[in-house]
C-alpha positions in Angstrom: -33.1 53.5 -2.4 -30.8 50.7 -2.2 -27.2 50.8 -3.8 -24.6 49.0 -4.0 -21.5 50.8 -2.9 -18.4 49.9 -4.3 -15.9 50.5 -1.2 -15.0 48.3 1.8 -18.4 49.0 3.9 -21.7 50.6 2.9 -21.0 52.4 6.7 -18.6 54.3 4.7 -21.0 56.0 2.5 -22.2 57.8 5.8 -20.1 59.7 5.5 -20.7 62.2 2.6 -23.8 64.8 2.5 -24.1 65.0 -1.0 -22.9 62.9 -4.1 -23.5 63.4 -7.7 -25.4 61.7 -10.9 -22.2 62.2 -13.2 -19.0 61.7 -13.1 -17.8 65.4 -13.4 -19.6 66.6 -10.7 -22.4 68.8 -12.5 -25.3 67.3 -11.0 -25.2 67.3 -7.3 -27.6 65.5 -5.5 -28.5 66.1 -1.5 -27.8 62.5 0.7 -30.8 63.0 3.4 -29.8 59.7 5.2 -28.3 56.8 5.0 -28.1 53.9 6.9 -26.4 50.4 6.1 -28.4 47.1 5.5 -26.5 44.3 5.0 -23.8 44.9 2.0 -25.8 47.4 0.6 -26.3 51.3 1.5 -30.2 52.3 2.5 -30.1 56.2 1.1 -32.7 58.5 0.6 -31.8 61.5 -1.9 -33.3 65.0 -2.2 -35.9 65.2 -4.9 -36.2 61.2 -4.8 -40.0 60.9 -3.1 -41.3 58.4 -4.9 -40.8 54.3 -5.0 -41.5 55.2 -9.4 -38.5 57.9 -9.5 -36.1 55.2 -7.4 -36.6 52.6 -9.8 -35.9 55.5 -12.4 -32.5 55.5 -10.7 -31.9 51.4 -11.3 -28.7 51.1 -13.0 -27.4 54.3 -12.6 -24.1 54.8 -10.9 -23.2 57.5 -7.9 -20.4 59.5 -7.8 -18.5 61.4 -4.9 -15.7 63.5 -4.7 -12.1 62.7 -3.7 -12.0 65.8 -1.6 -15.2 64.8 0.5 -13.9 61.3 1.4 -11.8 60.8 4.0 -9.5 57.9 4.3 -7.8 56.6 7.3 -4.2 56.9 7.3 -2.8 54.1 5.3 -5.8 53.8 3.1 -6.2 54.2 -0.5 -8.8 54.0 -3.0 -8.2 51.5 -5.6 -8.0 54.5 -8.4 -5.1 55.9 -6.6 -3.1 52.9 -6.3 -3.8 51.8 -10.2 -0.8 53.6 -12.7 1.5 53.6 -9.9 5.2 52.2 -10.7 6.3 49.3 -8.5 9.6 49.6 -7.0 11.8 47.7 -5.1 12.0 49.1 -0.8 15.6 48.0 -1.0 17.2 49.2 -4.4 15.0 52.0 -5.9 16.4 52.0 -9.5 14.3 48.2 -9.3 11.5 48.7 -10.7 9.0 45.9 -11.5 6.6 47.4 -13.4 3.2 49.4 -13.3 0.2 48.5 -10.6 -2.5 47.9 -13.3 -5.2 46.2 -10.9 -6.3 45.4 -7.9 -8.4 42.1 -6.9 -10.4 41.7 -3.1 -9.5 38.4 -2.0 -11.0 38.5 1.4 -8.0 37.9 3.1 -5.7 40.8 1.4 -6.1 42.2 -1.5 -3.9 40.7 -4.3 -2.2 43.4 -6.6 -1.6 42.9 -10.1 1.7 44.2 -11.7 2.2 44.5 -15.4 6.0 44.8 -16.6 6.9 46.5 -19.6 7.3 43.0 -21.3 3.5 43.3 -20.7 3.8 39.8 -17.8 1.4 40.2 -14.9 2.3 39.1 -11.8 0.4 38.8 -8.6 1.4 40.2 -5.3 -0.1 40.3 -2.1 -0.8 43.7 -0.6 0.5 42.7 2.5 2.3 44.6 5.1 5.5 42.3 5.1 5.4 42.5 1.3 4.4 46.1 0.7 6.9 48.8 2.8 5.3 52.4 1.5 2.6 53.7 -0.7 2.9 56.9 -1.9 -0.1 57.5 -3.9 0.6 61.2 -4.4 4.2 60.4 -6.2 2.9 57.3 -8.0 5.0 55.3 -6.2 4.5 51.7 -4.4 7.9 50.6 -2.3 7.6 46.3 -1.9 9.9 43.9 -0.7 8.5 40.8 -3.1 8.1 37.2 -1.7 10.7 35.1 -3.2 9.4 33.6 -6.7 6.9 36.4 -7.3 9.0 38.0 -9.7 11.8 35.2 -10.8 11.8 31.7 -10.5 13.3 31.5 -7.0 12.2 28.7 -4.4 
């Protein structure tokens, strides 16, 4: 089957032996092999033998598990980084607002932060901009380029 993986690389779905047909986890599905084409993922799945039970499968989206991925350090899945409060590196008791999306450039990925005031404002998730993630407390550390956040030159 082809799919479309939603993650950097379809090399990255190589990694995993099985994934699942809902999102909790119920229905757990055998990954046979997998191979990358292009930007999409070339998988065959236990119990999927025929070209009519594929196309059965169009539409239908792929779950894994958190605990069966395996990040390199630094690395986050976009999930993890959403709901996170944005605070300033220098002066913690800054705090910008909540990380509510996250859009793939090319270059960098651009972060969106919502205020409470309900503004967005657009940062780049860049290394000189962005000094510690720390997805399991929530919590983004940045050092904002000037005129992100007011209306500084």
């Amino acid at each position: 089957m082809r799919v479309n993986p939603w993650c950097d690389s379809p090399e990255f779905m190589k990694g995993f032996a099985r994934l699942y047909l809902d999102e909790n986890g119920n229905e757990e599905v055998e990954v046979r092999a997998c191979r990358s084409h292009g930007n999409v993922a070339l998988l065959s799945l236990s119990g999927i033998t025929t070209v009519e039970q594929a196309a059965a499968m169009r539409g239908r989206i792929l779950y894994l598990r958190r605990d069966d991925a395996r990040l390199p350090k630094g690395r986050f899945f976009i999930s993890e980084l959403i709901g996170c409060d944005v605070l300033d590196a220098d002066d913690p008791a800054l705090r910008y607002g909540t990380l509510s999306d996250v859009s793939k450039t090319g270059a960098n990925d651009v972060w969106h932060v919502t205020n409470d005031a309900g503004q967005e404002f657009l940062l780049p998730a860049i290394p000189l901009v962005v000094i510690d993630t720390d997805v399991e407390n929530n919590v983004v550390r940045i050092r904002p380029l000037k005129g992100i956040f007011d209306d500084a030159d």
